[in-house]
C-alpha positions in Angstrom: 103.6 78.1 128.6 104.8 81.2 129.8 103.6 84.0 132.5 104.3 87.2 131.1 103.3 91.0 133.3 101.5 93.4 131.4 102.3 96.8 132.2 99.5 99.5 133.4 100.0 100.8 129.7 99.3 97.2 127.7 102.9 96.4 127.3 104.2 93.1 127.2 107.8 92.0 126.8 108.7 88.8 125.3 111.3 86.8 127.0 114.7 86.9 125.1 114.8 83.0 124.8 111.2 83.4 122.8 112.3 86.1 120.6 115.6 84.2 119.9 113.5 81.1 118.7 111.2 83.4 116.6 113.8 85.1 114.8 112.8 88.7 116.3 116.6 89.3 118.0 117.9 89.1 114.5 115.4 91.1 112.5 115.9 94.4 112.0 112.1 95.5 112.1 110.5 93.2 114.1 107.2 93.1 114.8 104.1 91.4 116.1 101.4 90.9 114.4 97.8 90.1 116.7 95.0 88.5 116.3 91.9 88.0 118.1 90.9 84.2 118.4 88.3 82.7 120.7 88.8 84.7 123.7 92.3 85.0 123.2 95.5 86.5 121.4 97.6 85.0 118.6 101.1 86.5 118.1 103.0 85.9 115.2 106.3 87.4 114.3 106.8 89.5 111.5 109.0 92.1 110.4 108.6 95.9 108.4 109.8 95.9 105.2 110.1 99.3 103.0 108.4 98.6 100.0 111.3 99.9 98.2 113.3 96.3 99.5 110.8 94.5 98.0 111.7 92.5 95.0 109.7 94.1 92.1 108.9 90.3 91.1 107.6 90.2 94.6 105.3 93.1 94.1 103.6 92.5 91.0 102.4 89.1 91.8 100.9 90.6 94.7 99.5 92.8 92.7 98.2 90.7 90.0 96.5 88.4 92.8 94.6 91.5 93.9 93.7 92.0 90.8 92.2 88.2 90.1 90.8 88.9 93.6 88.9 91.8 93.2 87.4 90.6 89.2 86.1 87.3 91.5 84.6 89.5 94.1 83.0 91.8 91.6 81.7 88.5 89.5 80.2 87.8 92.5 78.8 90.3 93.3 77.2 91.2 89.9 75.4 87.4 90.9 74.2 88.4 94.3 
């Protein structure tokens, strides 16, 4: 565990031996992304991405999942 100062603005800076071992020194978008959990903050590494990089392979199974998603959630909700 690991004591790091917020600054009067809400910044936080993650020590360079953390974002060496999460693979943020190396990306070339990195970010965080945050999520409240029982009283507390989960950080997890990510990185942007222009959707132009993205494989088109990539992107339509993303979108054909959203797809399948949304016909379930309407199904469902036609049974509600």
């Amino acid at each position: 565990m690991t004591s790091i100062p917020i600054s009067k603005r809400g910044t936080i800076t993650l020590p360079p031996e953390m974002r060496r071992k999460l693979g943020l020194d190396t990306a070339e978008h990195p970010m965080m992304l945050v999520e409240m959990r029982d009283g507390g903050i989960f950080l997890q590494p990510a990185e942007a991405l222009p959707v132009r990089d993205i494989p088109e392979k990539i992107l339509r199974g993303w979108i054909e999942d959203d797809e399948k998603d949304t016909e379930e959630f309407w199904r469902k909700a036609d049974k509600a």
